[in-house]
C-alpha positions in Angstrom: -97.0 60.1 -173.3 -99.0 63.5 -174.8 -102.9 63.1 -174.9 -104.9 63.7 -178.5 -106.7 66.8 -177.8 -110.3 65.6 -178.5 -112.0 67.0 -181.4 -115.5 65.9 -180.7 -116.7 68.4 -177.9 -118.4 70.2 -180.1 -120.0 67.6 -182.0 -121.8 66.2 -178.5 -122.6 69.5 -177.3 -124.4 70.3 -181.1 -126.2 66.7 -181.5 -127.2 67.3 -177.4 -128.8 70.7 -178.7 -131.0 68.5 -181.3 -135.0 69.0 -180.7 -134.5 71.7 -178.7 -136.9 74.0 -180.0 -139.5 71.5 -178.8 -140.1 71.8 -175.1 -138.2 68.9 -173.2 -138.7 67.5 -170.0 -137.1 65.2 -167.8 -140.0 63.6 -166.7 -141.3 63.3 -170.3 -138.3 62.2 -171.3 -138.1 59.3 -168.7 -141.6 58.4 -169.2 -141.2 55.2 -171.6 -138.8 53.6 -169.0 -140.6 54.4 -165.5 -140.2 50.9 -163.3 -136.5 50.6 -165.1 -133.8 49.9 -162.6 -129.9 50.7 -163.2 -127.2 49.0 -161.3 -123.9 51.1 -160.2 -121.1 50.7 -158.0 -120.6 53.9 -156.2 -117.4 54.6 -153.8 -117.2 55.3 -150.1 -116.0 58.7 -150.7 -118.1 62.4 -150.1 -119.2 63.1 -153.5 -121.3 60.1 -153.8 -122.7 60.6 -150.4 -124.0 63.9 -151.5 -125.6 62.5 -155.1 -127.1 59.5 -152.9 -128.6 61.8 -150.8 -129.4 64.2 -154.4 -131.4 60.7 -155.8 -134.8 60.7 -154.2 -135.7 63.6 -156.5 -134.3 61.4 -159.4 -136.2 58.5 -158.9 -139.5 60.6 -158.0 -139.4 62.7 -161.0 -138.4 59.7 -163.8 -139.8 56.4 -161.9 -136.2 55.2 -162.7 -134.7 52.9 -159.8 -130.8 53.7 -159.2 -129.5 50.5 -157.5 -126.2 51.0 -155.9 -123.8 48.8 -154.5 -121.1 50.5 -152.4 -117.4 49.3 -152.5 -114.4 51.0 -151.2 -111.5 52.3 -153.9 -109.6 49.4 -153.7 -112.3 46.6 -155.0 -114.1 48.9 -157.3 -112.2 47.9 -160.6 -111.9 44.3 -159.2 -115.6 43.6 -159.3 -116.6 45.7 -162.5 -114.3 43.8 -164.5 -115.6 40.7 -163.2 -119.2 42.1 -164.1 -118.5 43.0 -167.5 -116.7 39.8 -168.2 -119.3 37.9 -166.9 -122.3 39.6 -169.0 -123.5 40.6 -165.0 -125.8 43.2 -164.3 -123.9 46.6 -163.7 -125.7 49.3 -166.2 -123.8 52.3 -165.5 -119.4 52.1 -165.5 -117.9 54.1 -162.6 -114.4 54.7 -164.5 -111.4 56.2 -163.1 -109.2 58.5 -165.0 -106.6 55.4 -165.3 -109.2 52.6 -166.5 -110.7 54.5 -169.1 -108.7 52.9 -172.1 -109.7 49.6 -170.0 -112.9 49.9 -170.2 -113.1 51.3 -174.0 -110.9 48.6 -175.5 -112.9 46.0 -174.4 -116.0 47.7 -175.4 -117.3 47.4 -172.0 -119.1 51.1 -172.7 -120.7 52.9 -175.6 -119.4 56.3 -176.8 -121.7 59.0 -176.1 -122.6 59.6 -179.5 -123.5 56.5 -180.2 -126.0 56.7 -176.7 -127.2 60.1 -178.2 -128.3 58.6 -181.6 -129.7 55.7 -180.1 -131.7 58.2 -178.2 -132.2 61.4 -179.7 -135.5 61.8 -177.3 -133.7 61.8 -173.7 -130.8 63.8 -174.6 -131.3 67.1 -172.5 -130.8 70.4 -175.1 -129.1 72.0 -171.9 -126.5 69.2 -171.5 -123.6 71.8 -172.7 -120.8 70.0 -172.9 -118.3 73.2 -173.5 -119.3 73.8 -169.5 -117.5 71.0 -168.7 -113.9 72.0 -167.7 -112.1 70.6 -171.0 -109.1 69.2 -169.2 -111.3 66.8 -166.9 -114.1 66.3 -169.5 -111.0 64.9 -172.3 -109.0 63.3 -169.8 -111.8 61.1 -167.6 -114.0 60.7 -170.0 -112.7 60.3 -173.6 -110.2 58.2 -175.2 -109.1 57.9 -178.6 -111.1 60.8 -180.0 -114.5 59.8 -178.6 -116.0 60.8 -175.1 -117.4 58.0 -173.2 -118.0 59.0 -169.8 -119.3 62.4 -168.6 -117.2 63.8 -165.6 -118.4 62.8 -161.5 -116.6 62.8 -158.5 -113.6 64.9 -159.9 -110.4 66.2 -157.8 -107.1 67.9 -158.1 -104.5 67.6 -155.7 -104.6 70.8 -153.2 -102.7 71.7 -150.5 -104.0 71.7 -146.9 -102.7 73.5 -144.2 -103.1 74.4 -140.7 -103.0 78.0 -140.9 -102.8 77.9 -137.1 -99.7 75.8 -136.7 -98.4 77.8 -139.7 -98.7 81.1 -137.7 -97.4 80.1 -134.3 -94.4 78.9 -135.9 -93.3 82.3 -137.6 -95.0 81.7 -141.2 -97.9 83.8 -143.1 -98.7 81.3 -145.3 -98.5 78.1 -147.1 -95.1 77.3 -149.0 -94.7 77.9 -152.7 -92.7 75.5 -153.6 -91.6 71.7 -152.6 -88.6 72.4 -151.4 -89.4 75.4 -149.2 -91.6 72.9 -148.0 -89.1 70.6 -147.3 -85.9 73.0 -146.4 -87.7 75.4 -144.2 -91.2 74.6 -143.2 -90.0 70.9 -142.3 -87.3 71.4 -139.8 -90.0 74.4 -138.0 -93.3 72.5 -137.7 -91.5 69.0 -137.0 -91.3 68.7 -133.1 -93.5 68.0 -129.8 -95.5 65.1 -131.7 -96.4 66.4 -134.7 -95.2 66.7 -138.1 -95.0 69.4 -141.1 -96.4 66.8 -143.6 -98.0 63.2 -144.8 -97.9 62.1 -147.8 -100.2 59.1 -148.3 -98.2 56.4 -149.7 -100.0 53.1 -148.9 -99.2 49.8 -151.0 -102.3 50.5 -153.2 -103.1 52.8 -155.9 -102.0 55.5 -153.5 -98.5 54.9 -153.6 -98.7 54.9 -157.6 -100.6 58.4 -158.0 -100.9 59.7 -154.6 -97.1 59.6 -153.8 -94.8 58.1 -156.9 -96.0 60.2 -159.6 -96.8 63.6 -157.4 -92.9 63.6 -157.3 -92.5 63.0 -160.9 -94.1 65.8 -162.6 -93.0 69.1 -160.4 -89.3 67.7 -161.2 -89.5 67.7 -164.5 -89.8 63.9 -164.8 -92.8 61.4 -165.9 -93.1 57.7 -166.4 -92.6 57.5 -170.3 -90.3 59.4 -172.5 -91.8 60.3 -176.4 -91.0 56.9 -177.3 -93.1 55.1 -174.8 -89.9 53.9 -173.0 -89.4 54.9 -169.2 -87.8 58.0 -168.1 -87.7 56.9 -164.8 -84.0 56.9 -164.8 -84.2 60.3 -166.1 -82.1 63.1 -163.8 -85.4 65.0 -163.6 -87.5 61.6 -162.3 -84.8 60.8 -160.1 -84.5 64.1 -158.5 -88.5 63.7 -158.4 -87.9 60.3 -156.5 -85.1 61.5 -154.5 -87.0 64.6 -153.3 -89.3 62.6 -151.6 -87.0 60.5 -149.8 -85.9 62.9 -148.3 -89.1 64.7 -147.7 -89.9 61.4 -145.4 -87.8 63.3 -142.5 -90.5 65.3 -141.5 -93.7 63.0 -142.1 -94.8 60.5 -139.5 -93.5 57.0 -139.3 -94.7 54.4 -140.8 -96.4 56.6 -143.9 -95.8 53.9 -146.4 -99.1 52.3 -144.5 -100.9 55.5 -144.5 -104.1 55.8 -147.0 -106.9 58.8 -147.5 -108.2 58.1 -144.5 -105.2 58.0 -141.9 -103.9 61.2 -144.0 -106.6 63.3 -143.5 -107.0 61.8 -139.9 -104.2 63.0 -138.9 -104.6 66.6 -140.7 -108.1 66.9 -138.7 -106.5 65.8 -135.3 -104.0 68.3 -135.0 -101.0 65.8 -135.6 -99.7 66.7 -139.1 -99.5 70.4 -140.4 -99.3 70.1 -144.1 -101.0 67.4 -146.7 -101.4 67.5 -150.3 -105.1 65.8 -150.7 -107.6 65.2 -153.5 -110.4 68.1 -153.8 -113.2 66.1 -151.9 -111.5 65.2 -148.7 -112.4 69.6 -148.0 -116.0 68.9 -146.0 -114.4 66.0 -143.9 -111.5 68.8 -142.5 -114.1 71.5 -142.3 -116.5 69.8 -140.5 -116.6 70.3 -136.6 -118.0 67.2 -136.3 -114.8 65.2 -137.7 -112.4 67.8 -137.2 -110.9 69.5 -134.5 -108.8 71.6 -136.7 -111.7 73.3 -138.7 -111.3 77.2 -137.9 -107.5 76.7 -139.1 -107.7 74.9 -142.4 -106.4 76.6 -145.1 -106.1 75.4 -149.0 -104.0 76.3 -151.5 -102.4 74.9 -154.9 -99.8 72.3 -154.4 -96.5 73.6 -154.2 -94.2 73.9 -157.3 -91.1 72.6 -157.9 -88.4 73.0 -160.6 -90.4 72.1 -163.6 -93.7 74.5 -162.0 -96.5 73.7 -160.2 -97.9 70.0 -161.6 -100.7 69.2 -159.2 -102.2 66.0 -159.0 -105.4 64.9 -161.4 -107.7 62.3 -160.9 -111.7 61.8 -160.4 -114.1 59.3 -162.4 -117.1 59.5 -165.4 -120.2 57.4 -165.7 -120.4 55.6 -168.9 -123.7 53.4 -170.5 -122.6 50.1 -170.0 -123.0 48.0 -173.4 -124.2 45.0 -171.9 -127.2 46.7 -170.8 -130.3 45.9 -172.7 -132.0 49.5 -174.2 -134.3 50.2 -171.7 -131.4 49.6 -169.2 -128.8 51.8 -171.0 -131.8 54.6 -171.5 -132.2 54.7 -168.1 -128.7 54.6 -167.1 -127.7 58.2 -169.4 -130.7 59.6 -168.4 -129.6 59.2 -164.4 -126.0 59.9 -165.8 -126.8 63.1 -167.5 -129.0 64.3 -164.3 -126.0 63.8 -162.0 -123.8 65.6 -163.9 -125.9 68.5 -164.8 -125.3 72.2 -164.5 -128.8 72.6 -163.3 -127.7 70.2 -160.2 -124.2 70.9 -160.0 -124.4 73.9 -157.1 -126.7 71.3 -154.9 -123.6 68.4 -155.3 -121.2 71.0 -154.1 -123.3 72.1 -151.4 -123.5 68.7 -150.5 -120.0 67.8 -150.6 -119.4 66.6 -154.0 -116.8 68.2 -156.6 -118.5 69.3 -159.9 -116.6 69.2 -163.3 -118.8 72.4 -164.5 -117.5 75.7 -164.9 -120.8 77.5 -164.6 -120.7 75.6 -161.0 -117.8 78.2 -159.6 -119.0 81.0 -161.5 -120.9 82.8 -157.8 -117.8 84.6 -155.9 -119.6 83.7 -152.8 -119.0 80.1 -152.9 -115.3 80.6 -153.2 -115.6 82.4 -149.6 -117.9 78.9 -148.6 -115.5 76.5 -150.4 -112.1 77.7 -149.5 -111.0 75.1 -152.1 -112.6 76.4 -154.9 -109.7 78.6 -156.2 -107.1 76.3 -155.8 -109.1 74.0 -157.5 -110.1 76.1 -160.6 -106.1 76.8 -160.9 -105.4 73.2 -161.1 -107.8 72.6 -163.6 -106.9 75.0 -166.0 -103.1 74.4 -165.8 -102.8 70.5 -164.7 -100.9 67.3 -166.1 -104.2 65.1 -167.8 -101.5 62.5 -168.3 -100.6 62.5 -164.5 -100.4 58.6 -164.8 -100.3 57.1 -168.0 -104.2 56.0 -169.1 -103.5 53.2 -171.6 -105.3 49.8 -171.1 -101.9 48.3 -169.3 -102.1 50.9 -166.9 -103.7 48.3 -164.1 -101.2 45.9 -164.3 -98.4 48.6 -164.8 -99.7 50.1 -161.1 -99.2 46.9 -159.3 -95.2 47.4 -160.2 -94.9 51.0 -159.4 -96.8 49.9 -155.6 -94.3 47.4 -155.2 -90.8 49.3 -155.6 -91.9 52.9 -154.8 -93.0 50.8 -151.6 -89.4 49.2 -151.5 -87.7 52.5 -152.1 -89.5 54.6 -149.3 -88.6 51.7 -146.6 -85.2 51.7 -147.9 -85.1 48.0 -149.3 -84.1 49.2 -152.5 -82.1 52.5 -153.9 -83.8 55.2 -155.5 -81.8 54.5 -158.9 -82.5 50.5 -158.7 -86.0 50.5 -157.7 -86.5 53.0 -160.5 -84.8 50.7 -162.8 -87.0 47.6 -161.7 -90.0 49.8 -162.6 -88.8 50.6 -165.8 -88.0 47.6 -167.2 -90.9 45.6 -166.1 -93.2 48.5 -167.4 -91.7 48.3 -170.7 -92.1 44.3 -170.7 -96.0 44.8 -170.3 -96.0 47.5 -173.1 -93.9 45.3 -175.0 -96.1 42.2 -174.8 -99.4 44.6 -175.7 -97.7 45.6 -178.7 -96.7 49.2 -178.4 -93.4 48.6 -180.0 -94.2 46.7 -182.8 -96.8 49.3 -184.2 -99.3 47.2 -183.1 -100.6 49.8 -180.7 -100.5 54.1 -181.0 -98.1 55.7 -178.7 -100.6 58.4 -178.1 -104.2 57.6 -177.0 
């Protein structure tokens, strides 16, 4: 699956630009729809911690009421879809990077152009879209040539590592590749209790994007092939799949029940040397407070493996919901466009949060702060956007890949069968939505 390059960056960031030789204001801006409230499901996660604690000034400055309901990963989708079905009362879409052609195909959310024309007066002339990393703003946001969400809460997959276990067992530094990881750094920090790595593979979207497909893409493998048919039987995938079977030596038992929060648990106490983590996890292992391992945490770029380095990509936008009357969906890009601004992006990474702006790592000082921040720039620049496939099916796809890459870590099922499973079940769904009968692009 190859993602259409969006063409309409430029377009956004000119039409944002519009009136702004007249003075603009937030406040003024927001004026009309003072005593509005917007309703948003936020996550239990760091960055929207810090743009919860970020609001106040919102809602002082506009008279805009941001009501949020706070759900953990797991029953985020669950209870939007329901909303939106439903006609309910959610304002603002929280969208993952996988449930954007979801949400766009049912027309759940407006384009951004289309919220920009409606509202010419609120659109901020220093919005600049081109600040937004292009990899993150095209693949969270946009779909099928049109952005509809602007980029929040955004990660790549780093490496973590205890620098401190690293060193008293004879290393210098991270590894660079998976299978240094696995051949030598394995076998040296696995003993006494503790463990050279975790990879969070719980029965959840986890196991899909946090553990199947981090093993596809450094292999040379992937999900689909050009034809929208799976390669997951592909010598590349396989060695992908079988890598990490085998990479299971050396992580703690029972990891196929681990999630985000036993993972990095586990990093903080001591027990496990190595993780490969999203972005915003960094402030939870640098924090005395939650981590006893603090003064030894080092980050780098996930390692490479035959096909290069392919870190992990994922991270959300906030879209206008269309179901929102026009006071509603005013309100809700005027909050939208404030928490994703360059003027407030330093404050969310201060904070904890993970800004898509480039202007927002530009100060060499925070990279000595942030030990992330290079890492994370990296990824950015060079990543996979199509790290798991973002088509509308995806959701129902997931539920498979959970299922037998669960099997196939616990042994239930071989490598080459459980692969096979997946593949012909994911073709069934793409098959009913009409991808083979021309019904449906192969590229979105």
């Amino acid at each position: 699956m190859k993602l259409r390059i969006l063409a309409c960056t430029t377009a956004l960031a000119a039409s944002a630009a519009t009136g702004a030789m007249a003075e603009w204001s937030l406040k003024e801006a927001a004026a009309p729809y003072a005593g509005t409230t917007v309703d948003v499901i936020f996550l239990t996660r760091p960055g929207y911690d810090a743009i919860k604690a970020m609001l106040p000034a919102f809602e002082e400055e506009t008279g805009i009421k941001v009501n949020i309901t706070d759900h953990p990963y797991e029953n985020a989708l669950g209870e939007q879809v329901r909303d939106f079905v439903a006609g309910g009362d959610l304002d603002i879409a929280l969208i993952d990077l996988v449930w954007i052609g979801n949400f766009a195909e049912n027309e759940w959310i407006l384009p951004l152009e289309e919220v920009q024309a409606k509202f010419p007066d609120i659109v901020d002339p220093a919005l600049d879209m081109d600040d937004f990393f292009p990899l993150v703003l095209n693949a969270f946001g946009g779909w099928n040539g049109k952005i509809y969400g602007l980029p929040f809460d955004n990660y790549s997959g780093l490496l973590f590592y205890n620098r401190c276990m690293l060193e008293e067992a004879g290393f210098d530094g991270p590894p660079e590749t998976w299978q240094e990881l696995k051949d030598v750094y394995g076998p040296a920090l696995t003993k006494d209790g503790k463990y050279a790595f975790a990879l969070q593979s719980k029965r959840n979207e986890t196991q899909s994007a946090d553990s199947f497909a981090r093993m596809l893409w450094p292999f040379g493998g992937s999900f689909l092939d050009a034809d929208f048919r799976s390669n997951l039987l592909s010598p590349e995938s396989q060695a992908g799949l079988q890598f990490r079977q085998e990479l299971m030596a050396y992580m703690p038992d029972g990891i196929v029940a681990w999630d985000h929060a036993e993972t990095v648990n586990a990093f903080a106490q001591g027990d496990v040397a190595m993780i490969t983590e999203w972005s915003s996890f960094y402030t939870t292992m640098v924090d005395p407070a939650t981590s006893r391992v603090a003064d030894c945490v080092g980050v780098a770029p996930e390692p490479a493996g035959p096909a290069g380095r392919k870190p992990a990509l994922g991270g959300f936008s906030l879209a206008v919901a269309s179901q929102a009357d026009e006071a509603e969906q005013a309100a809700a890009y005027l909050f939208i466009q404030w928490a994703t601004s360059a003027a407030n992006a330093r404050e969310y990474l201060e904070r904890g949060g993970v800004p898509a702006r480039q202007s927002a790592y530009a100060d060499p000082a925070l990279a000595e702060r942030f030990r992330f921040i290079p890492a994370l720039v990296e990824s950015w620049q060079e990543g996979v956007p199509e790290f798991r496939p973002r088509f509308a099916e995806w959701p129902e796809i997931t539920e498979i890949v959970q299922e037998f890459g669960t099997r196939m870590m616990m042994g239930e099922i071989s490598i080459e069968d459980g692969a096979r499973e997946i593949g012909t079940r994911m073709e069934a769904v793409l098959e009913r939505a009409g991808y083979y009968s021309g019904d449906k692009p192969l590229a979105q």
